[in-house]
Every structure is written in structure tokens, then in C-alpha cells.
N, C-alpha and C positions, 0 to 999 in steps of 0.2 A: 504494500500500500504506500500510497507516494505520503511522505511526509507531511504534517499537518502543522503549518503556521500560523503564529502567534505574530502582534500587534499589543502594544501596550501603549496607549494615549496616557501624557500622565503619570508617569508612571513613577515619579519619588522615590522611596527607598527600596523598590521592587517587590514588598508584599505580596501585592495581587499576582505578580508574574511567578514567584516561587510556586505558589501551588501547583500552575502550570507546568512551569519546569517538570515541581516534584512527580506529576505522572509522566514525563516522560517529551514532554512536548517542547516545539523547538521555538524558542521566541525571536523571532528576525531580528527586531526594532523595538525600541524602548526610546521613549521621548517627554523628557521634560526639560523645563527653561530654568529650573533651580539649579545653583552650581556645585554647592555640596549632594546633593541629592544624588545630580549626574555619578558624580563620580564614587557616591556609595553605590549606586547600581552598578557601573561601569567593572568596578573591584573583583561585585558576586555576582556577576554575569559577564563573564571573559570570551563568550562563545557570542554574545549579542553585541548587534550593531548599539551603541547608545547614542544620542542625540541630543546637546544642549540646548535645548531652540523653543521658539516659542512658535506654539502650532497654529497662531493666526497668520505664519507666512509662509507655510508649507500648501501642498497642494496633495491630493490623493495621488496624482501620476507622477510627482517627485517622491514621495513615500514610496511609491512600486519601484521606480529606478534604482533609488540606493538601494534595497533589496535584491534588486535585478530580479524580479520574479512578476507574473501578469496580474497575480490575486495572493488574495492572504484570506487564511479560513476563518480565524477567530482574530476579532478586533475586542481589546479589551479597554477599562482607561477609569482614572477618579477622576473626573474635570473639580474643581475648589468649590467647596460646599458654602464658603464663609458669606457669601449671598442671600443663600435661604436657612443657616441654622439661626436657631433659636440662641444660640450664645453668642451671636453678634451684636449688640448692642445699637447697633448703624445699620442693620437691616435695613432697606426698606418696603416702607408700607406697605402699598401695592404689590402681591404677589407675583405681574406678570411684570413688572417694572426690575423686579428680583432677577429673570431671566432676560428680558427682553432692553434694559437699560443698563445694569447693570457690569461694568466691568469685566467681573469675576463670573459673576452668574452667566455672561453669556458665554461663556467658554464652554457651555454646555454645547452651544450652537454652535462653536468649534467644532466637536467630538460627531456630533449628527454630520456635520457640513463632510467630514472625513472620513466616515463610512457612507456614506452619501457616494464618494468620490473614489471610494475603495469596493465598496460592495462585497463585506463578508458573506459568508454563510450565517456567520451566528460575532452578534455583538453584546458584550455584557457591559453596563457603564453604573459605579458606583457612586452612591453619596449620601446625606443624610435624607432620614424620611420626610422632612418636611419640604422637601423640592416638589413633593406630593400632598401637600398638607391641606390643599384646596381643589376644588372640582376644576377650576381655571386654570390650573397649573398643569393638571394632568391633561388636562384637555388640550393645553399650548404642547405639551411632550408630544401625545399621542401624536395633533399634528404635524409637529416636525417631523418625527420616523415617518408618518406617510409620505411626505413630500419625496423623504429620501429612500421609500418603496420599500418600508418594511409596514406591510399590512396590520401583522402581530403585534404588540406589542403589551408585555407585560410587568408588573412591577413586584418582583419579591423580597419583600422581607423578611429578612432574615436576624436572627442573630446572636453571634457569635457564639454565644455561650453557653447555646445550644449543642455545639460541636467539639467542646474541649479547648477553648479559649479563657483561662482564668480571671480575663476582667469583662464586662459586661459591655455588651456593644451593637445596639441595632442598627439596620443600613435598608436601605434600600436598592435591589439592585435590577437596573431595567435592563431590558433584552427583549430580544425577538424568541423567547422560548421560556416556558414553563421554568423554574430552576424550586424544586422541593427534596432538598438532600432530608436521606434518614437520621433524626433528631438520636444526637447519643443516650443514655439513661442516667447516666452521674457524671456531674460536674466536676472543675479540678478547682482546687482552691489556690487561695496565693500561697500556702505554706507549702502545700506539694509543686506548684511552679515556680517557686525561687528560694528554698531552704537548703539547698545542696550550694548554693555562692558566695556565700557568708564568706569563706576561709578561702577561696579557690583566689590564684596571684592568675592562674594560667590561661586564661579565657578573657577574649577583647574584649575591650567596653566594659569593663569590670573592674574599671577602677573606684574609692572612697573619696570622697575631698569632706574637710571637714568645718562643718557649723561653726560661725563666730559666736563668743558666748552670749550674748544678749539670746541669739535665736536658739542657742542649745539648750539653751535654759527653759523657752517657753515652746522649744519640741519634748524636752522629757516631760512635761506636764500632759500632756494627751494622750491622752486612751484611744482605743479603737472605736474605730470613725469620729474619732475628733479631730476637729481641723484649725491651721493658723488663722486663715484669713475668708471671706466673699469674693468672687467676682460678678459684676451686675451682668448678666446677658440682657436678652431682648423681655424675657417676661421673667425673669427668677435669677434665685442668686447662686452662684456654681460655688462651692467649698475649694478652695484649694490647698493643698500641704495638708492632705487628711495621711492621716495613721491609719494603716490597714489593716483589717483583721484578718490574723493568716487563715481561718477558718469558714471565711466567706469570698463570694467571688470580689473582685477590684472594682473600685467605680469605672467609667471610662473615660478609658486613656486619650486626653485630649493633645495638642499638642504645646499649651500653654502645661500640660500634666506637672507635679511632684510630686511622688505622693511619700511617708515618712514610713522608717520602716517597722515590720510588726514588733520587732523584740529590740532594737538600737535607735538611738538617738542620732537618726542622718536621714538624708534623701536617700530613697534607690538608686544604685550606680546604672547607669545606661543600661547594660547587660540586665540587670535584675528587669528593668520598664521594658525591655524587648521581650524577657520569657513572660511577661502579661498578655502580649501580642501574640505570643506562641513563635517568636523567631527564633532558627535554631543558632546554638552560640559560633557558628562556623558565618553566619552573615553578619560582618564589619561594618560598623557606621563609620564616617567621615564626616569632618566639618567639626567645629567647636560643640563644647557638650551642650549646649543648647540648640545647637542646630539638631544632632542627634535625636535628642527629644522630641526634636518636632519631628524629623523624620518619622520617627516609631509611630506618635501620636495620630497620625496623617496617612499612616500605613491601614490597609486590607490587612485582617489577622490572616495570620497564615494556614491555620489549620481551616479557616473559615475557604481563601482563597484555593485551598486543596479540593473542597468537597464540592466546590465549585465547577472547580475542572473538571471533576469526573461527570458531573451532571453533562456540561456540556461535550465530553470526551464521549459519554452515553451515546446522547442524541445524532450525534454526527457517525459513531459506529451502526444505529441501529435503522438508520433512515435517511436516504437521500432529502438532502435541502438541498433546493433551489435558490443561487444568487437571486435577488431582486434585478429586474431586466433592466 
């Protein structure tokens, strides 16, 4: 069978694509305009083309060339949610003003405009659920994918922690295809995803830096799920520097995240904020530890991003799809 290519719109620290990889599948192209980002993927994906660029000046027939290839099977992509999430504070009002004025939000119309232009078989495109939060919203989606002749179009929610993801995370993820992976039966907690790192010197992103004392002082006063500070989003206040309880799942991992750890008086090292996401300790972040964070924060979980794959690895095994003409 002729090899099945991958497409990553978006694509940050390579979350969404690892899943992919992990069954086996080959991802051409990886493109995002962040420069640390770039080059964390660039790092754990040595076999892919990466691309620092930003996709409002690419075109679908420049996408195929550098590939050198006529089609790509699967187009995947996170376009930047910070348009329509509820923790933006600067939202705006108007939900179709979110996509269709919008800087960020319309980079959604980006991601349509380039499978538009590519015509997968099957496109999965992530983000938060409220890019669907109104009948108007879905309604402006649906019609975009028609325009760009995907008839289908559906929206799965899923989330994360559902599948073995220790911190908690719903998404939304649109497509041209059904996507209902089999829900796991037990959870993992934070003490089983990151209690073996304590002591470990050998494992990247696994460094300590330590609290000046003013803040060490009013980190060891907090219990589990006690938090330093608020942050205002758009309708509520987000807790940040909360103490986790190793015995329950993680709140979600944003990419402003810190969260303080279950049994010491510190932030989680990078490495520990990655196994929340489910990355394995062999994918290296790059960039300053704050960028890292965001990285992760900004990331597809991975074991999420897996089960993903196989959904659509299914479909295309068990049934001919038809390009959009």
C-alpha cells in the first residue's frame, strides 16, 4: 500500500503529529510561524520537512511542491484558539467577529483556505469548544468546509482524560469524519504521571530552579488545590500556581500553566508539565523555560493525539474516501 501522508497546519510543539507518527504514519510537512516551537519540532521530527512560516502566505500548490508529491491524505492543524476561548479577557463580542475579524480567529480560515487548496481525504482541525459555543459559529464553520467541498462535517468532542491523559482537557475536534475512540475505564492521576522525576538528573526538561523566599514561603502554605493567585478571563476567574493533588486528575494545562508540586515546595520542572500532557521524556522542548510551557500548554495530549490517529488510520483502511472534486 502506497504510503499514507500526513500534513500538520500549526503545528507547535508536535503533539498532534506524534500520535500520528506513533502508529506509524509519515508526516511530510509541519508548519508553524513560532521560532522556538519550529525548532522543538524540527529536533523530534528529523524525518519531516518543518517550516517556519506563516500560513497566510503559502498557497496549497507551494505546500505540494516542497513535498514534491500531487496530494496529501491526512491534513491535520491547531489554528490559535485565543479568539474564541473563554480565558481571553479581549474576546470579542460578536461571535462571528471572533472568526471572521479577528486576527487570530481567522487563521481558522487559513487552515479551511489550505485544505481547500490541498484537498485531503480526511482533515482533523483542533481547538477549544467554544469556537462552537453558538449556533452562528457552527453555522459560519459548516459553511466554510462546504465552500471548500467537504459536505460532512462534524464536531467531536472529546476529552483527554478520557484516554489516559493525567490532566483534564476538552477540545473540540472538526473533521470530515465521525472521530469516537473507545473511552479507557481508569484514569491516571498526577502521582502515577510524574512521581518516578523527583530524583531523576537524566531526563531533559527536568531541571529544578528554585522559589525566592517571599514566594517559598506562601507556596508551602497551600494545600491541595490551593492556589497563589486569579486570573480574570472573559466570564471567570482561572486559579493559577494551584498545588496539585497527586491523587486526582490536573486542572488544564494552559499555556500561561504552573502548577506547584504535590509533596515540595516548587513549580513542576518542564518535564514533570509535559508527563500531564502525556509526552514521552524522549521529546525535547526548546526555547526558554517559559516558552516550553507554553509549548506543552498549547500542545494536542499525546495519548489523546494517538487515539486519534487510529480513528482516522480506521477509516481510510476500511473504506474508500473520495477527494472533494
Amino acid at each position: 500500500m502506497e504510503q499514507i501522508r500526513v500534513v500538520d497546519l500549526f503545528a507547535g510543539a508536535g503533539g498532534f503529529s506524534l500520535g500520528f507518527k506513533n502508529i506509524g504514519l509519515k508526516i511530510s510537512l509541519a508548519i508553524d510561524v513560532n521560532h522556538n516551537a519550529s525548532k522543538t519540532y524540527a529536533t523530534n521530527f528529523p524525518e519531516t520537512i518543518v517550516m517556519e512560516d506563516d500560513i497566510r502566505g503559502l498557497s496549497g500548490r507551494e505546500i505540494l511542491k516542497i513535498i514534491e508529491k500531487n496530494d496529501i491524505d491526512i491534513v491535520i492543524g491547531s489554528p490559535p484558539c485565543e479568539a474564541f476561548t473563554s480565558a481571553n479577557p479581549l474576546r470579542m463580542k460578536d461571535p462571528l467577529d471572533r472568526l471572521y475579524l479577528d486576527d487570530r480567529g481567522s487563521l481558522t480560515l487559513e487552515y479551511i483556505r489550505i485544505i481547500d487548496e490541498i484537498r485531503p481525504k480526511i482533515f482533523v482541525m483542533e481547538n477549544v469548544p467554544s469556537i462552537i459555543e453558538t449556533s452562528t459559529l457552527r453555522e459560519a464553520l459548516i459553511h466554510e468546509f462546504k465552500k471548500a467541498g467537504y459536505e460532512n462535517v462534524y464536531f467531536n468532542i472529546l476529552h483527554a482524560e478520557d484516554y489516559g491523559n493525567p490532566s483534564r482537557r476538552t477540545r473540540v475536534f472538526i473533521s470530515n469524519i465521525p472521530i469516537k475512540p473507545k473511552k479507557l475505564s481508569k484514569r491516571v492521576t498526577v502521582y502515577e504521571a510524574i512521581s518516578d522525576l523527583d530524583e531523576r538528573n537524566d531526563i531533559p526538561n527536568n531541571e529544578k530552579y528554585e522559589l525566592n523566599e517571599k514566594k517559598l514561603l506562601r507556596v508551602s502554605k497551600l494545600s491541595y488545590g490551593d492556589y497563589l493567585t486569579m486570573y480574570r478571563s472573559a466570564d471567570r476567574n482561572i486559579p493559577l500556581y494551584t498545588r496539585l493533588n497527586p491523587y486526582d486528575l490536573a486542572p488544564t494545562v494552559l499555556g500561561n500553566s504552573r502548577f506547584v508540586h504535590p509533596f515540595h515546595d516548587r513549580f513542576l520542572t518542564v518535564r514533570e508539565q509535559a508527563r500531564l500532557m502525556s509526552f514521552p521524556d524522549h521529546h525535547i522542548f526548546l526555547g526558554s523555560r517559559d516558552e516550553q510551557y507554553n509549548q506543552i500548554g498549547e500542545a494536542v495530549p499525546v495519548v489523546l493525539s494517538s487515539v486519534i490517529a487510529k480513528e482516522v488510520l480506521g477509516v481510510i483502511n476500511e473504506r474508500t474516501i473520495f477527494r472533494p472534486s
